[in-house]
TORLUMZA-841185 format. One record per atom (N, C-alpha, C): residue in one letter; x, y, z. Coordinates in steps of 0.001 Angstrom, whole numbers, padded with zeros to 6 digits, always signed. Example, Ala and Ser with C-alpha at 12.3 -4.5 7.8 and 13.67 -1.06 7.14 Angstrom:
<sites>
A+013190-005690+007800A+012300-004500+007800A+013200-003300+007800S+012850-002250+007080S+013670-001060+007140S+012900+000030+007870
</sites>
This chain:
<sites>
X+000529-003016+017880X+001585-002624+016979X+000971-002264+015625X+001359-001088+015163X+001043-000747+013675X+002598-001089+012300X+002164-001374+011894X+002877-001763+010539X+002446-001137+009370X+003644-000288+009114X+003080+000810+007993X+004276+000609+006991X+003820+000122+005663X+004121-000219+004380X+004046+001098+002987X+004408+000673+002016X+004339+001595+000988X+005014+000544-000346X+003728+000804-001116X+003796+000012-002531X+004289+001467-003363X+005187+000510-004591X+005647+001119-005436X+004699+000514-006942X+004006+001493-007201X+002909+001218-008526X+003078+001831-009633X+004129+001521-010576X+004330+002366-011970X+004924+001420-013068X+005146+002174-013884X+005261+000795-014725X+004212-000042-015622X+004920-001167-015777X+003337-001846-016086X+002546-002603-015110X+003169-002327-014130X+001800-002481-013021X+001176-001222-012940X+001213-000314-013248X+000328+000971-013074X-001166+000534-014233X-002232+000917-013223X-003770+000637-014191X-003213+001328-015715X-003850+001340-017007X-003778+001121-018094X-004677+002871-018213X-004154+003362-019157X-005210+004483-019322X-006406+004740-019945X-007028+003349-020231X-008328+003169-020591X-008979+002618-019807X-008941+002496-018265X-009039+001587-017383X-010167+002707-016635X-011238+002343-016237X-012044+003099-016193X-012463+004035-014109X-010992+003353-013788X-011196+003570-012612X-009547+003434-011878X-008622+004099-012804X-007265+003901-012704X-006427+003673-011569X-007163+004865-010098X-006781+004963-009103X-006944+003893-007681X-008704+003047-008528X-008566+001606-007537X-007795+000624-008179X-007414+000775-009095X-006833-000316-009509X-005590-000366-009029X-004978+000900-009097X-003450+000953-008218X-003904+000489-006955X-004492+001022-006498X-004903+000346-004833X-004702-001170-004955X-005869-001459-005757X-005819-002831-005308X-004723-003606-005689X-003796-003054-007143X-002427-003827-007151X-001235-004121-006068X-001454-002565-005231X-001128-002419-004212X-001238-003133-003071X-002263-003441-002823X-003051-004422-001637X-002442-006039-001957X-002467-006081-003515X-002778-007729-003580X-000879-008244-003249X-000649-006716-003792X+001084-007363-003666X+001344-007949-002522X+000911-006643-001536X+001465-007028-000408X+001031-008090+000339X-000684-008421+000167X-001210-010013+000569X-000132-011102-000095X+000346-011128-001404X+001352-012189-001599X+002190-011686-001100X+003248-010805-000300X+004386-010899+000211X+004085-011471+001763X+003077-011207+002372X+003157-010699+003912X+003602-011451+004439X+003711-012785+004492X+004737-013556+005007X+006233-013498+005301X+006408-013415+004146X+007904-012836+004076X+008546-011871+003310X+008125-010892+003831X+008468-009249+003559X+010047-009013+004141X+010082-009777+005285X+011630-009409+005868X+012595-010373+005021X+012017-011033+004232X+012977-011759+003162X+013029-011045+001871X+012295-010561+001401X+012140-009746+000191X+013087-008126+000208X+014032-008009-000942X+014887-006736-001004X+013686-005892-001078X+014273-004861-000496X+013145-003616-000756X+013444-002794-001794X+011716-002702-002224X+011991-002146-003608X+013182-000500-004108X+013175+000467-002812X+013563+001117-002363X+014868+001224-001532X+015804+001769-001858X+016737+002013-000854X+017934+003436-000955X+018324+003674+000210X+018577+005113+000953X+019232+005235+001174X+021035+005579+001464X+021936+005686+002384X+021380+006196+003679X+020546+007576+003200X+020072+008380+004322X+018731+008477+004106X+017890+007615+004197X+016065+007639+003813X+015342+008926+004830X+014401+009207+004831X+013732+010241+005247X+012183+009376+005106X+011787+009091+006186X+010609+008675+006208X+009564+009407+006271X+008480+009697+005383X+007560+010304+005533X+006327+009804+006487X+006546+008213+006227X+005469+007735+007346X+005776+008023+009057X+007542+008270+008884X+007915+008027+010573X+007794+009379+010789X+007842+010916+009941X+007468+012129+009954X+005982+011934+010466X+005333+011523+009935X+003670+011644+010221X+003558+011161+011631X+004593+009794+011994X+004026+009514+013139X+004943+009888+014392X+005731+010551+014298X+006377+011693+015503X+005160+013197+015335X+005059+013701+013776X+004089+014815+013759X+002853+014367+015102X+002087+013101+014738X+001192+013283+015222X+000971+012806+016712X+002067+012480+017335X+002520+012142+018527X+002255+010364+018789X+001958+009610+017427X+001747+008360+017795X+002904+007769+018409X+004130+008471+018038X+005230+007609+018425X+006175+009408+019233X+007425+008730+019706X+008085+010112+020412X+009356+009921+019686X+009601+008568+019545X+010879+008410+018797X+011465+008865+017839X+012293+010436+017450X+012278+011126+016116X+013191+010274+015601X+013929+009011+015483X+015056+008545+014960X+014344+007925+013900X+012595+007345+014214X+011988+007347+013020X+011697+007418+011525X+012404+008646+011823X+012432+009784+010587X+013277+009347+009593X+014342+008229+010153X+015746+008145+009551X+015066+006912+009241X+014034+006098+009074X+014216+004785+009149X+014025+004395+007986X+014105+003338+006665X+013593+003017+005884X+012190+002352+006343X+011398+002562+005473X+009842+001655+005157X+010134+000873+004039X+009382-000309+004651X+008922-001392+003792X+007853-000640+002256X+008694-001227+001349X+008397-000727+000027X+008326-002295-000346X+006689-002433-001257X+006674-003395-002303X+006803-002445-003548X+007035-003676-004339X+007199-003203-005938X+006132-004368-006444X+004858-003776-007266X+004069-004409-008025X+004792-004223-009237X+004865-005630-009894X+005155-005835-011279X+004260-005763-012353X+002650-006202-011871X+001650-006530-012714X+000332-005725-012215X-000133-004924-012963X-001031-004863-012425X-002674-005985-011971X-003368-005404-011103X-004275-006451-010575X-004852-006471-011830X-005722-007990-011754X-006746-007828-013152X-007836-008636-012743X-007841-008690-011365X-009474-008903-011117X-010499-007559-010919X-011646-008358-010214X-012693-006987-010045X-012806-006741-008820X-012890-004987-009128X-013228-004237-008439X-014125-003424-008565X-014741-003845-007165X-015904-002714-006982X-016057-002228-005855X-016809-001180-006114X-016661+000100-004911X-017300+000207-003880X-017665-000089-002323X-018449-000346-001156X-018554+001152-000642X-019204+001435-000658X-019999+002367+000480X-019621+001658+002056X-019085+001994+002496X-018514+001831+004032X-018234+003305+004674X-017215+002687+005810X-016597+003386+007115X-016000+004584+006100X-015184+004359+005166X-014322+005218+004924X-015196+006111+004368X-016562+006124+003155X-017202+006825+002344X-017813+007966+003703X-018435+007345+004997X-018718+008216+005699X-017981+008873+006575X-016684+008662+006580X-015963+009384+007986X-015262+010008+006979X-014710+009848+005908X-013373+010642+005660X-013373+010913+003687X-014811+010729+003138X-014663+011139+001869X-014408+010105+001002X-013705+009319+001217X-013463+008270+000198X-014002+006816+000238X-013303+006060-000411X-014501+005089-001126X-013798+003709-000287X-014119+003091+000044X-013596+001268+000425X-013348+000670-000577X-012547-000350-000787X-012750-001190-002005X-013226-002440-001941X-013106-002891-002454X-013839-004715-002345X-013111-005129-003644X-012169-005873-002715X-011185-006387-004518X-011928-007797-004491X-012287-008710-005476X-012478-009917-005621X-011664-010830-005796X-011148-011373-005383X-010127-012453-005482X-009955-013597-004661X-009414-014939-005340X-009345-016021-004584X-008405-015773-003437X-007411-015342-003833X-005940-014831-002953X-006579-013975-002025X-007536-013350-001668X-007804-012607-000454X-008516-012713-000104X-009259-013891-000011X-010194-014479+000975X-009661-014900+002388X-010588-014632+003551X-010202-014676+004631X-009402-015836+005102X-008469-015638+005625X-007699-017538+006132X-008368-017758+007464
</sites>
């Protein structure tokens, strides 16, 4: 089973514009939110809501035949809302992603995302 999410990062959780690497930092605010929700995400209002939502993730995954189900399309996604941005460190790994697809891995540091 895949579980596909979408953080909401603006505000003053959005990185700071002196922040020397603005776009991991949304990531990782992104990431850390959702490590503190993941438990109970189906308890949490979503940050987001639709009478008639249009999923772009459930578009991608009828587009790409992962799924056949077009009702998808109609579904809401799980939306966090970061309040704060992260303010630990980050730094940048050379991995899987730097060689298959252009971009960078992250390596957030934090007590909260250490392996359980």
């Amino acid at each position: 089973m895949l579980f596909c999410w979408e953080a909401l990062v603006t505000g003053d959780a959005h990185a700071a514009k002196t922040d020397p690497q603005p776009h991991l930092r949304d990531a990782a605010t992104a990431a850390m939110e959702f490590r503190k929700h993941e438990n109970r995400l189906a308890c949490l209002p979503n940050a987001i809501t639709a009478e008639r939502p249009l999923s772009l993730i459930g578009a991608a995954a009828v587009w790409s035949g992962l799924v056949k189900d077009r009702d998808l399309i109609r579904e809401s996604t799980v939306v966090v809302r970061a309040r704060a941005p992260f303010d630990g460190e980050i730094k940048e790994v050379d991995g899987w992603m730097n060689s298959h697809i252009g971009g960078t891995a992250l390596d957030v540091v934090s007590e909260d995302f250490a392996p359980r």
